[in-house]
C-alpha positions in Angstrom: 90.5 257.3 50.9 92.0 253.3 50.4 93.9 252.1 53.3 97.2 249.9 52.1 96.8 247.8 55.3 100.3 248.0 56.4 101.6 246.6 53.1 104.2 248.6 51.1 103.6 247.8 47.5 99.8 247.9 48.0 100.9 252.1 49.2 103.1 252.3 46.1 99.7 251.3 44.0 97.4 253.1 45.4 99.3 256.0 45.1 101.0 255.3 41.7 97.0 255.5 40.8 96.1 258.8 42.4 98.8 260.4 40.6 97.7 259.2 37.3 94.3 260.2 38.5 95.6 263.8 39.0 94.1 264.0 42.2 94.9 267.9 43.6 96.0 266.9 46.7 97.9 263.9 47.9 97.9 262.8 51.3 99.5 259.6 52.7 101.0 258.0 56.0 104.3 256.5 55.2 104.8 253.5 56.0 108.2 254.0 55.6 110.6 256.9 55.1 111.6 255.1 51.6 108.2 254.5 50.9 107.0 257.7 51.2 109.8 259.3 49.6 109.6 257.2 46.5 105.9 258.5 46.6 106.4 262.4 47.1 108.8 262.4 44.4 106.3 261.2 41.7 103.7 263.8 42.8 106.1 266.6 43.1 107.1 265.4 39.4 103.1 265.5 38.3 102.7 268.9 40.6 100.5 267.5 43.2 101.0 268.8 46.9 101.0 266.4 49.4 100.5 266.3 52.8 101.6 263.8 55.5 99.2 262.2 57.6 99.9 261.2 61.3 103.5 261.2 60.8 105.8 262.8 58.8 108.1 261.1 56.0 111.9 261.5 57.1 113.8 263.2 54.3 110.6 263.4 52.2 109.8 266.7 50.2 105.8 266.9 51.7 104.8 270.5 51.6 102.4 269.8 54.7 102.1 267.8 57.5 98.8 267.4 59.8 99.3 265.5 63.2 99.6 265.7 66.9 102.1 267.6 68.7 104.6 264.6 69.7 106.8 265.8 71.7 103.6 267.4 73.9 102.6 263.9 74.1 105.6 262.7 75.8 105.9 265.5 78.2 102.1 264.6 79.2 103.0 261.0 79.9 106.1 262.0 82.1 103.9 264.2 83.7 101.6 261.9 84.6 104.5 259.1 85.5 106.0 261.7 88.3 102.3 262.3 89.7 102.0 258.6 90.3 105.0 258.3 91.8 104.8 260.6 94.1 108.1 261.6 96.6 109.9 258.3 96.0 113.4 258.9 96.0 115.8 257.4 93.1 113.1 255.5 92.4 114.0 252.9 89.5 112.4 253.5 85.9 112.2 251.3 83.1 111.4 253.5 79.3 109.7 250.8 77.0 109.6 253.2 74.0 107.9 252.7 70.1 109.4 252.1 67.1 113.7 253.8 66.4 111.9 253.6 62.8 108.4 255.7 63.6 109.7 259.5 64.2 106.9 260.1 66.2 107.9 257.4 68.5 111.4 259.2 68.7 109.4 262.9 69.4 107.2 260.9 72.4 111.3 260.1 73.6 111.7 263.6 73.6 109.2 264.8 75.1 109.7 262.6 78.2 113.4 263.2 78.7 112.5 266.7 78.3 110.8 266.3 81.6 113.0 263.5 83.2 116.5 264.0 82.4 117.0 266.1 84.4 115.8 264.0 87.5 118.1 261.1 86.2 121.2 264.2 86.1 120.2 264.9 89.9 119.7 260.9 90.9 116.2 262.0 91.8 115.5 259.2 89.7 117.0 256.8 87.9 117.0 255.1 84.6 117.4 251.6 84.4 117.5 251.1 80.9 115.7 252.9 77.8 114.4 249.9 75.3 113.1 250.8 71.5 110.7 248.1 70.6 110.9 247.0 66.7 107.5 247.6 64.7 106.1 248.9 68.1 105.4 244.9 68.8 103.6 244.3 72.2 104.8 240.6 72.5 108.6 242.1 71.7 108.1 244.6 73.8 106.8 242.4 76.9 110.1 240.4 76.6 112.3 242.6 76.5 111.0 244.5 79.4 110.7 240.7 81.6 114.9 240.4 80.8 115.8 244.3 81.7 113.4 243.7 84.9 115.1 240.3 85.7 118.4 241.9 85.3 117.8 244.6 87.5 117.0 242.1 90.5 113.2 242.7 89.8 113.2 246.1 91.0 111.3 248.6 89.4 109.2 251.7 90.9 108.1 253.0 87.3 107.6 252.1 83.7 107.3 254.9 80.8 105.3 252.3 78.2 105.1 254.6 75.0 101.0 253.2 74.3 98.8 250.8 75.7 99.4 248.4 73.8 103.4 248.1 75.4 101.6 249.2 78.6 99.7 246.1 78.5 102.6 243.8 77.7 104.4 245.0 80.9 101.5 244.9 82.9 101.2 241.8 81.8 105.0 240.8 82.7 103.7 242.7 86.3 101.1 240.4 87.0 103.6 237.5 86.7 105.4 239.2 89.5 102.5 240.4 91.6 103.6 243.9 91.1 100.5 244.9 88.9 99.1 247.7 90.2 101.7 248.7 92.5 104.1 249.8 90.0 102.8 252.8 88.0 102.7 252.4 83.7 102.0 255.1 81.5 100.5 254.3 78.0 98.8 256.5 75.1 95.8 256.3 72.7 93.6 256.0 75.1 92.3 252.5 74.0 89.4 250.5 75.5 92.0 247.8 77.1 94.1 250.9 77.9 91.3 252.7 79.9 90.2 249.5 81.6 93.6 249.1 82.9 93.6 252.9 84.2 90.2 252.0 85.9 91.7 249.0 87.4 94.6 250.7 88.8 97.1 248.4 86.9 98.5 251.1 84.1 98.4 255.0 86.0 97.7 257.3 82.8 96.9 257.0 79.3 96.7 259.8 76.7 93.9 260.7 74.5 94.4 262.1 70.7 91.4 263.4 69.5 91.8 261.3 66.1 88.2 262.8 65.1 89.9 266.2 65.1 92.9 265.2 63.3 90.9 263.9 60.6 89.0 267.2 60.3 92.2 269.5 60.0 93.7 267.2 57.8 90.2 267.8 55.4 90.0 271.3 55.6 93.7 271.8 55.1 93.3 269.4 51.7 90.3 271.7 51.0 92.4 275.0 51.0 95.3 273.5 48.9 93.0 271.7 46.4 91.2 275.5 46.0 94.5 276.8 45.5 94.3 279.0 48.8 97.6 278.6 50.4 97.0 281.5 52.5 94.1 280.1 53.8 96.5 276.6 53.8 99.4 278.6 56.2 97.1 279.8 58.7 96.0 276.2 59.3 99.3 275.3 59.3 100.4 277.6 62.2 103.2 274.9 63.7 106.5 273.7 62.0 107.8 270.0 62.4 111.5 270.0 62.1 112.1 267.1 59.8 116.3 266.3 60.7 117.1 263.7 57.7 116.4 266.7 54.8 117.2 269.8 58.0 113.6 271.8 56.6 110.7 272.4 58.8 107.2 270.8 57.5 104.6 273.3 57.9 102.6 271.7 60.5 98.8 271.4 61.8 99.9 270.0 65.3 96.9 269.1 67.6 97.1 268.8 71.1 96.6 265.7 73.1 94.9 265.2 76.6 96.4 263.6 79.8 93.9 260.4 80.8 93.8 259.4 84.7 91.6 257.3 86.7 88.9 259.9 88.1 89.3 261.7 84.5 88.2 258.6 81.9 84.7 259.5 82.3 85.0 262.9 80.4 85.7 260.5 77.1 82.6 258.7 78.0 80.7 262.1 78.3 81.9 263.0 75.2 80.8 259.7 73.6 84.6 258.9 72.4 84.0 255.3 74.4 80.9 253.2 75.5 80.2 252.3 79.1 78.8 249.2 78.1 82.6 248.6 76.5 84.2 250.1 79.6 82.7 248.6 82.4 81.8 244.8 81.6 83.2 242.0 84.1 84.9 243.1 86.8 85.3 246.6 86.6 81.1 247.5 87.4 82.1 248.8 90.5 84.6 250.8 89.6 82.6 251.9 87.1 80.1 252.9 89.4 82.3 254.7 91.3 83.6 256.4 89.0 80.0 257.7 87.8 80.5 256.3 84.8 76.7 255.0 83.7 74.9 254.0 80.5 74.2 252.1 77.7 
């Protein structure tokens, strides 16, 4: 396994060398729909199956694709969102959403409006504005949610943030406003910043993806290929990712994710995916305490 740290012609390498290796099965995660394509097209040339990782390459020719179920994801934060909020009528929601490049960030966008369009049809709710953030960039991200805010009067009863990390840029933009905590923000990964924030009350839910189990599929999927068992290959592979640049569905190992609340964060600690010790330091001992989350 290499990693091309986020660099584009370091992925080309890397896999330019695999190829010539003859590995038996290629697996990536595109950094780029180009990228990967350019890729897929030199193995499927040199016979080697390949499998994307994490995401899927738009308009790519992968015969596999191992990753979390996206769209599941976003349901599971607009789930959480309408819990928080509680019976607040046309209450005001800001979307802060991922990447318009990353597909998964436009299947987390689906997910949620699968749950909330419908509430901004009936004015149960309604949407202020739905941002994309370029390259997923907190500091991007923080402004542009400061200028819809300001342009909305500063009202706001709810934020879809698509991860932490863009949940922590608006909390951020909350603090400024001393609306922190009163304002509920949805993030995902689960991140140790992220789960601090859930346990401070500032961000409402987080989702956890079981990266440990995605990494395992992804193995014994690259097992059954490499052994020439694509039986055995298709019945991992029991989901289908509808890819809508080349209109095919990716045979898909889609794993499912877990809604992360405040009275819930300590089943992660339980099951050792974060440290107490990392959770709990400074002013959140308390809470911690509370939450009867203890340890080293």
């Amino acid at each position: 396994m290499e990693n091309a740290e986020g660099d584009e012609a370091k992925f080309a390498q890397i896999a330019d060398e695999m190829i010539r290796r003859k590995v038996k099965v290629l697996m990536i995660t595109p950094l780029s729909a180009a990228g990967g394509l350019a890729v897929q097209k030199k193995a499927k040339a040199a016979n080697i199956p390949v499998i994307d990782y994490d995401r899927v390459t738009l308009g790519g020719q992968a015969e596999y694709h191992v990753g979390f179920d996206s769209v599941n994801v976003g349901q599971l934060q607009a789930d959480g969102l309408l819990a928080c909020l509680g019976d607040k009528p046309g209450a005001q929601i800001i979307e802060i959403e991922g990447a318009p490049t990353d597909h998964n960030a436009t299947l987390f966008t689906q997910g949620q409006k699968s749950r909330l369009a419908p509430k901004y049809d009936t004015g149960a709710l309604k949407l202020v504005k739905s941002q994309p953030v370029a390259d997923w960039n907190n500091d991007l991200g923080g402004q542009l949610f400061e200028q819809i805010l300001n342009d909305n009067a500063g009202k706001v009863d709810g934020v879809v943030a698509a991860n932490d990390g863009l949940a922590g840029a608006v909390i951020g933009v909350l603090k400024k406003k001393n609306l922190a905590g009163k304002v509920p923000v949805t993030g995902q990964d689960a991140t140790v910043d992220g789960l601090r924030a859930v346990l401070r009350g500032d961000q409402c839910v987080t989702v956890y993806k079981p990266v440990r189990d995605e990494a395992e599929a992804a193995a014994r999927l690259a097992i059954a290929i490499a052994r020439g068992d694509l039986d055995g290959a298709d019945d991992l592979a029991t989901g289908n990712l509808r890819d809508p640049v080349s209109r095919r569905d990716v045979k898909s190992v889609l794993l499912g994710a877990t809604l992360i609340k405040k009275d819930t964060v300590r089943t992660l600690v339980t099951e050792g995916v974060v440290k107490p010790a990392e959770l709990c330091a400074g002013d959140l001992a308390a809470v911690c305490a509370a939450q009867d989350i203890v340890g080293g």
